[in-house]
TORPA-150787 format. One line per 5 residues: number of its first residue (from 1); for each residue x, y, z of C-alpha. Coordinates in Angstrom, 2 decimals. Example, Ala and Ser with C-alpha at 12.3 -4.5 7.8 and 13.67 -1.06 7.14 Angstrom:
1) 12.30,-4.50,7.80 | 13.67,-1.06,7.14
This chain:
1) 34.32,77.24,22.96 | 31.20,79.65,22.96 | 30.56,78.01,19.95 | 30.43,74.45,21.18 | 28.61,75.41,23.92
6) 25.89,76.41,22.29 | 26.02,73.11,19.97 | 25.85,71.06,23.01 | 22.82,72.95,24.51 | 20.98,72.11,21.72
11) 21.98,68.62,21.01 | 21.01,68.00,24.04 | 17.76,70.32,23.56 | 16.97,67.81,20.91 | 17.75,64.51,22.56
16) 15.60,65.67,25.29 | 12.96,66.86,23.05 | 13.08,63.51,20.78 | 13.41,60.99,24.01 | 9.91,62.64,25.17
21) 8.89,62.11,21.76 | 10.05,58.65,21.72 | 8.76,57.78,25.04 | 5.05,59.27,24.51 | 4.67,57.44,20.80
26) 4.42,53.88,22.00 | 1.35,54.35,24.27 | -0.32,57.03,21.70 | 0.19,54.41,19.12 | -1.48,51.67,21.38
31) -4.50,54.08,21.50 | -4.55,54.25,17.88 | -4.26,50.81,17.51 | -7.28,50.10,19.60 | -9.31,52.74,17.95
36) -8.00,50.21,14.77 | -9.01,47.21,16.45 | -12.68,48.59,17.34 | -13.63,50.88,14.40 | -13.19,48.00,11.52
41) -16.48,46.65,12.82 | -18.34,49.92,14.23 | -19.79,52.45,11.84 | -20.87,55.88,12.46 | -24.45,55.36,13.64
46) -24.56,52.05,14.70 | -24.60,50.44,17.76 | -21.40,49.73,19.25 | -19.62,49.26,22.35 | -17.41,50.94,25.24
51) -13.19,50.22,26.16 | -11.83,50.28,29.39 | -7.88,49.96,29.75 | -6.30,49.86,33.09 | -2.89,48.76,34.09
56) -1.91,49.15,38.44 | -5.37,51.25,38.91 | -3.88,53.82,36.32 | -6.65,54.38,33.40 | -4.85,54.00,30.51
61) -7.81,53.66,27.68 | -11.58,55.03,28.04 | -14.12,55.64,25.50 | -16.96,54.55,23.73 | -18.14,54.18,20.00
66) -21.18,54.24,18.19 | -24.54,55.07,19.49 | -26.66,53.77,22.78 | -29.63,53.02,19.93 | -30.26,52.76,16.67
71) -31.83,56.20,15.17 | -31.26,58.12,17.80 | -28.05,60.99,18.30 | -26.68,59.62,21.46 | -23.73,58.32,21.27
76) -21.58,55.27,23.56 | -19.50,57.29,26.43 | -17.75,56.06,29.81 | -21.25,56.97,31.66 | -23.52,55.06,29.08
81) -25.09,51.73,31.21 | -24.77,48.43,29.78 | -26.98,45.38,30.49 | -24.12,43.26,32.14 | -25.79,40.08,31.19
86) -23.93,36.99,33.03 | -20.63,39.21,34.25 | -23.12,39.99,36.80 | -22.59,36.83,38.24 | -19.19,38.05,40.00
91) -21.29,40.91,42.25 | -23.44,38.04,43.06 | -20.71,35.98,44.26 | -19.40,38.44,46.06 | -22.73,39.19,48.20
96) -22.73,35.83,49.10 | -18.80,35.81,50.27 | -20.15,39.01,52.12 | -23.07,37.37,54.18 | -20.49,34.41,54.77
101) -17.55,36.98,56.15 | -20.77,38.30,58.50 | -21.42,35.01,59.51 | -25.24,34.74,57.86 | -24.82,31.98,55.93
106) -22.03,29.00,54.84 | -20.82,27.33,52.33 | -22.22,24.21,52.84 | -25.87,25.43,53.78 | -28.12,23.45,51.67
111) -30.44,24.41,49.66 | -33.49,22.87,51.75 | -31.88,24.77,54.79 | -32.85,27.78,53.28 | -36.01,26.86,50.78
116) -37.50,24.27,53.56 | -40.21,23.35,50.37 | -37.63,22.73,48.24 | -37.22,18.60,46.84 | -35.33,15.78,48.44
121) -32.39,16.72,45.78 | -31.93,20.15,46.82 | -30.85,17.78,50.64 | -27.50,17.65,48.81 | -26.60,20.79,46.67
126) -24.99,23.69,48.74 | -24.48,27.14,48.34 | -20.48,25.86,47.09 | -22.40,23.86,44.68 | -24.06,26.73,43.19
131) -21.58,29.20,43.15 | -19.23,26.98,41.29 | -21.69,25.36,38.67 | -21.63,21.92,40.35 | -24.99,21.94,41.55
136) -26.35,20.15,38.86 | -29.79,21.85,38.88 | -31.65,21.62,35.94 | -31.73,24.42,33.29 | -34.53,26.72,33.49
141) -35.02,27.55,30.30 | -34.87,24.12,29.36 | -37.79,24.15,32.23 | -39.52,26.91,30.58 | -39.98,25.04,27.01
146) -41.15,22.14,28.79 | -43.85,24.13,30.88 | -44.94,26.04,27.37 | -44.87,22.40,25.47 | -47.93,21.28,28.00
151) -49.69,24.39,29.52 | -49.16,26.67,26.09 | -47.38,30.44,25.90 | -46.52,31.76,29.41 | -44.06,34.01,28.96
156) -42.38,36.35,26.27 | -40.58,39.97,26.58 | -43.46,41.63,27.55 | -44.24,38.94,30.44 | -41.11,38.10,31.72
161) -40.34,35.29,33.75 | -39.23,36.22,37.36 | -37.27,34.78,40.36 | -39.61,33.17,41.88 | -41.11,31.41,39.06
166) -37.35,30.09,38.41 | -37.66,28.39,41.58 | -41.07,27.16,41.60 | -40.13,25.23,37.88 | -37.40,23.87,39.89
171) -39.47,22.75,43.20 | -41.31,20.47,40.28 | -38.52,18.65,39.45 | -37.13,15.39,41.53 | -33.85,15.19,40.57
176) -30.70,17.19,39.14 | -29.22,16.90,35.93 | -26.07,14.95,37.67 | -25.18,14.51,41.72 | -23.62,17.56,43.17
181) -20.29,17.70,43.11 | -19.91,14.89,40.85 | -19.71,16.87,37.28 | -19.65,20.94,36.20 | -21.98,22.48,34.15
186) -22.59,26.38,33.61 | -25.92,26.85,35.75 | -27.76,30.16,35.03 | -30.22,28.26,37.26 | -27.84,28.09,40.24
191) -27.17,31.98,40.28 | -30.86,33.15,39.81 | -31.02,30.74,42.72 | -27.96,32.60,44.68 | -29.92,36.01,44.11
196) -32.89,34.47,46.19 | -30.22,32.75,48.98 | -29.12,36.93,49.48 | -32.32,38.04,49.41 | -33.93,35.16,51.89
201) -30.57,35.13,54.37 | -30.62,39.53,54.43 | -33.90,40.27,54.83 | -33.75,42.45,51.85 | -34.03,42.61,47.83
206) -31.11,41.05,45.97 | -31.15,44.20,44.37 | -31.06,46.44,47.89 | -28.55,44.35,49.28 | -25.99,44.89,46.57
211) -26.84,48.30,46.54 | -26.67,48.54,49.98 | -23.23,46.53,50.79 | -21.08,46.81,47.20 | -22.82,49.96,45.31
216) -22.76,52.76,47.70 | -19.80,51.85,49.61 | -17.63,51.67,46.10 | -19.52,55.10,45.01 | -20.95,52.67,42.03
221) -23.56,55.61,41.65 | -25.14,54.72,38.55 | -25.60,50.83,38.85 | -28.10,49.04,39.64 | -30.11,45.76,39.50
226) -33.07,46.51,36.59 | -36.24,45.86,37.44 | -38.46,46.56,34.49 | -41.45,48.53,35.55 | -39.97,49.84,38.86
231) -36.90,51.22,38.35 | -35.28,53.41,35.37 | -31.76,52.97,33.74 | -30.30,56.12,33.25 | -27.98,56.45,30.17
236) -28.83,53.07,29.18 | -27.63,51.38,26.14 | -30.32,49.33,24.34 | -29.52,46.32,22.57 | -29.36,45.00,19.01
241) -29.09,41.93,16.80 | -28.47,42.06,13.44 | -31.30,40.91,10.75 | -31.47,41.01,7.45 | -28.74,43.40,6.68
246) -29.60,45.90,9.22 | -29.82,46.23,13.02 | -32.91,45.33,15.39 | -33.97,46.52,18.42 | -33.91,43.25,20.70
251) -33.45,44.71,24.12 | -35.33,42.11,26.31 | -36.43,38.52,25.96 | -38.60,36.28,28.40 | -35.78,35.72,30.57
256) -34.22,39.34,30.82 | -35.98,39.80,34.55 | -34.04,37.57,36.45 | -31.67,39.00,38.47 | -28.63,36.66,40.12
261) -27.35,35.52,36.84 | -27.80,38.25,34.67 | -29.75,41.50,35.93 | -27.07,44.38,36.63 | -26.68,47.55,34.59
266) -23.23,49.37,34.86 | -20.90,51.40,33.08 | -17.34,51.91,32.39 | -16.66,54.25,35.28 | -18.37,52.34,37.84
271) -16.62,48.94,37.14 | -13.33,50.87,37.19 | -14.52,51.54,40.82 | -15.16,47.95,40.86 | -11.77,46.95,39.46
276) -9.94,49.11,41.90 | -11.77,47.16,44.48 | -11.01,44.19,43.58 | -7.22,44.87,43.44 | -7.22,46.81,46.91
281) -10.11,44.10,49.10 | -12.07,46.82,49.82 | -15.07,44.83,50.39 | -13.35,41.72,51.73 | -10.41,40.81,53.03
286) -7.59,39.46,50.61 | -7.64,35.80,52.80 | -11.30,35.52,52.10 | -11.73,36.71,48.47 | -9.07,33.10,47.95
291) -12.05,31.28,47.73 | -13.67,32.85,44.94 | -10.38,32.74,43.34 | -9.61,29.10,43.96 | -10.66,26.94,41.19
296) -13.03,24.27,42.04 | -12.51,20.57,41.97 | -14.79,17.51,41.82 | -16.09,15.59,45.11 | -13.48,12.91,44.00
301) -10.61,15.54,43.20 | -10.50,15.00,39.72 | -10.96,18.74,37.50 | -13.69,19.89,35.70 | -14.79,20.01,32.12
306) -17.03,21.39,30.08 | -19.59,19.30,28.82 | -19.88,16.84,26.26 | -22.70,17.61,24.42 | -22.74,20.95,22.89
311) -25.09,23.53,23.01 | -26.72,26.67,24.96 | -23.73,28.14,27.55 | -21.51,25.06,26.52 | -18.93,26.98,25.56
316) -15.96,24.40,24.76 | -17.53,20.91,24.74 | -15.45,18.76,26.70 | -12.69,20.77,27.20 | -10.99,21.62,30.75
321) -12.82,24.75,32.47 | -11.18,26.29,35.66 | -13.92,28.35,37.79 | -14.22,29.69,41.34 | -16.68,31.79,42.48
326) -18.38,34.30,39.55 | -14.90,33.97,38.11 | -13.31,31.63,35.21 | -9.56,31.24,36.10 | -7.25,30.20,33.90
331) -3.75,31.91,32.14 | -4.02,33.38,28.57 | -0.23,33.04,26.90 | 0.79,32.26,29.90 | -0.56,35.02,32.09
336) -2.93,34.36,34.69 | -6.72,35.91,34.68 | -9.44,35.91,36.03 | -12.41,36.49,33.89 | -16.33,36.14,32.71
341) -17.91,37.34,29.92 | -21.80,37.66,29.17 | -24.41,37.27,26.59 | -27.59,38.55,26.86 | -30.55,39.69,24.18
346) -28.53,42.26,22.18 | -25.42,42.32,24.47 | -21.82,41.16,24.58 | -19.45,41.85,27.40 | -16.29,40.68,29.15
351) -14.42,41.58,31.66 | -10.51,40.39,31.80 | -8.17,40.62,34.50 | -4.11,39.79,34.15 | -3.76,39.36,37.85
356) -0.07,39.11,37.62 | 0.53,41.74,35.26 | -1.79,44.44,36.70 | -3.83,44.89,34.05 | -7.88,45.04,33.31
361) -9.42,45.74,29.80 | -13.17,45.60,29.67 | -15.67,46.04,26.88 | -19.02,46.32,27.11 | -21.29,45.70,23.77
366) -24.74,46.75,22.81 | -24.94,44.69,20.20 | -24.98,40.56,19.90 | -22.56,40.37,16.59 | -19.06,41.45,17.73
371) -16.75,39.25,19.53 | -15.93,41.33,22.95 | -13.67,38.04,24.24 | -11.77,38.73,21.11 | -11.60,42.04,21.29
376) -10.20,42.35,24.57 | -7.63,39.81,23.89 | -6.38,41.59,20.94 | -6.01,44.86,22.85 | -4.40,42.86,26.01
381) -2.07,41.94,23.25 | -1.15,45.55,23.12 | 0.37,45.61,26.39 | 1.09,42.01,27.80 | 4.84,41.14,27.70
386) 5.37,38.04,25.22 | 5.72,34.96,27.65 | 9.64,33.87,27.08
């Protein structure tokens, strides 16, 4: 009997010993697998890019890989700042929910409400229009080519072209490129435009404001709107395109100043502040942050499309798109997101968020060949349940 005793204690010894074992392999093998997923396209040396996992507001996967620039020792970590390119656009919506919840400003505020020198067509486009990209303002890089085509050079990465100029080009125009509310098309124009409504309506910088009213009250310590020339990025990442075999330096471009569409620099651990956020209404109560989340429809109800002609931020010509506020919304294998990604001069990012399944990966990219929207999906993969 002593015998068996002693048998059984350590079978069961064992079993315990092998369940923990058992238990503990799947999500050490997921780790693995991402380190799989990233390190087929990232060599020692080069640029690269940072992975954020979350499931619930439990941190699941954090780290970086390669280097913040080419030639030099410092290599990607959770701390290292990324330009944020167009997933900036969320914060922006957000600081205009903000000065809506405080009663500044509304929804259907024009645009010649707030810019009384702004054209007969801005009579019709509202601060909804703009947020959802059915304003139909015209493109202002489009608007920048034109000016350059008649006047000659104005601007290049070392003169940058900056808010204000955005909305002088569009002051010379007399008409949108369709009636509000009548078609959708991605609008860098209409957030660069949103970064001026915050920083007209507050009193404030666009910069200050978010600082001021998202930043500091998340403990976002180390992000910031760039302004080149009076402000410094600290760990920044700088970014790269590939040429001729071998990476480039191509950090900034003409249109790398302005700020509402594209001018935020953050890292993993600050948008996991941001994430948590989002998933608690910290900022904003849940009943308001609906609207950002609702997915805009045409003045005549019907849904929107990308569209037809292809080219610039047309991402899929013609197909449906499903966008609220600084947030594409639609269901990847059958579970929900919200999303954005961003492309900027040397950086790709995306941020994805399974709503119903609790889960957040982002990856941030400091250099313009990898595929971040892939990349996330393939680690989601990892962990969302196959849709029955």
């Amino acid at each position: 009997m002593h015998f068996l005793v002693k048998r059984l204690i350590l079978l069961l010894f064992l079993v315990a010993i092998f369940g923990v074992r058992t238990l503990s392999a799947r999500p050490d093998d997921r780790k693995q697998q991402i380190n799989t997923i990233v390190t087929k396209d990232v060599k020692p040396g080069d640029p690269g890019l940072a992975v954020l996992v979350k499931r619930n507001g439990t941190l699941l996967f954090q780290r970086g890989f390669g280097v913040r620039r080419l030639g030099e020792p410092d290599t990607i970590t959770p701390d290292t700042n990324f330009r944020l390119a167009s997933v900036t656009k969320q914060f922006t919506a957000l600081a205009i929910l903000l000065l809506v919840h405080d009663g500044k400003l509304r929804y259907e505020t024009t645009l010649t409400e707030i810019f009384p020198g702004f054209p007969a067509y801005g009579k019709a486009i509202t601060v909804r229009h703009l947020l959802t990209h059915t304003s139909g303002l015209p493109d202002y890089e489009e608007l920048m080519d034109q000016e350059e085509k008649v006047h000659g050079p104005r601007w290049s990465p070392e003169r940058q072209i900056q808010d204000d100029e955005v909305l002088a080009l569009l002051k010379k125009e007399t008409k949108g490129k369709f009636a509000p509310g009548r078609s959708w098309a991605y609008s860098n124009s209409g957030y660069v435009v949103l970064g001026l409504v915050i920083a007209t309506v507050s009193g404030t910088s666009y910069g200050e404001y978010l600082r001021q009213h998202i930043f500091a009250p998340l403990s976002m310590d180390h992000t910031l709107v760039y302004l080149k020339g009076k402000n410094d990025v600290s760990l920044r990442a700088y970014g790269h395109s590939p040429e001729h075999g071998k990476f480039t330096v191509t950090d900034q471009s003409s249109t790398s100043a302005t700020l509402g569409d594209g001018g935020i620099y953050a890292n993993l651990e600050d948008l996991s502040k941001w994430d948590d956020a989002l998933k608690n209404h910290t900022l904003l109560p849940e009943r308001e942050m609906q609207a950002a989340l609702t997915p805009v429809k045409l003045g005549d109800g019907r849904k929107t499309h990308w569209p037809l002609e292809p080219g610039g931020d047309n991402l899929a010509p013609g197909k449906p798109v499903s966008y609220g506020f600084g947030w594409f919304l639609d269901s990847y294998q059958a579970h929900p997101r919200m999303w954005h990604s961003g492309s900027t001069m040397g950086f790709r990012n995306v941020i994805e968020r399974f709503t119903a399944d609790g889960l957040t990966v982002i990856v941030l990219c400091n250099r313009a060949d990898l595929q971040p929207e892939s990349i996330a999906l393939q680690i989601a993969d990892l962990y969302l349940e196959k849709a029955k």
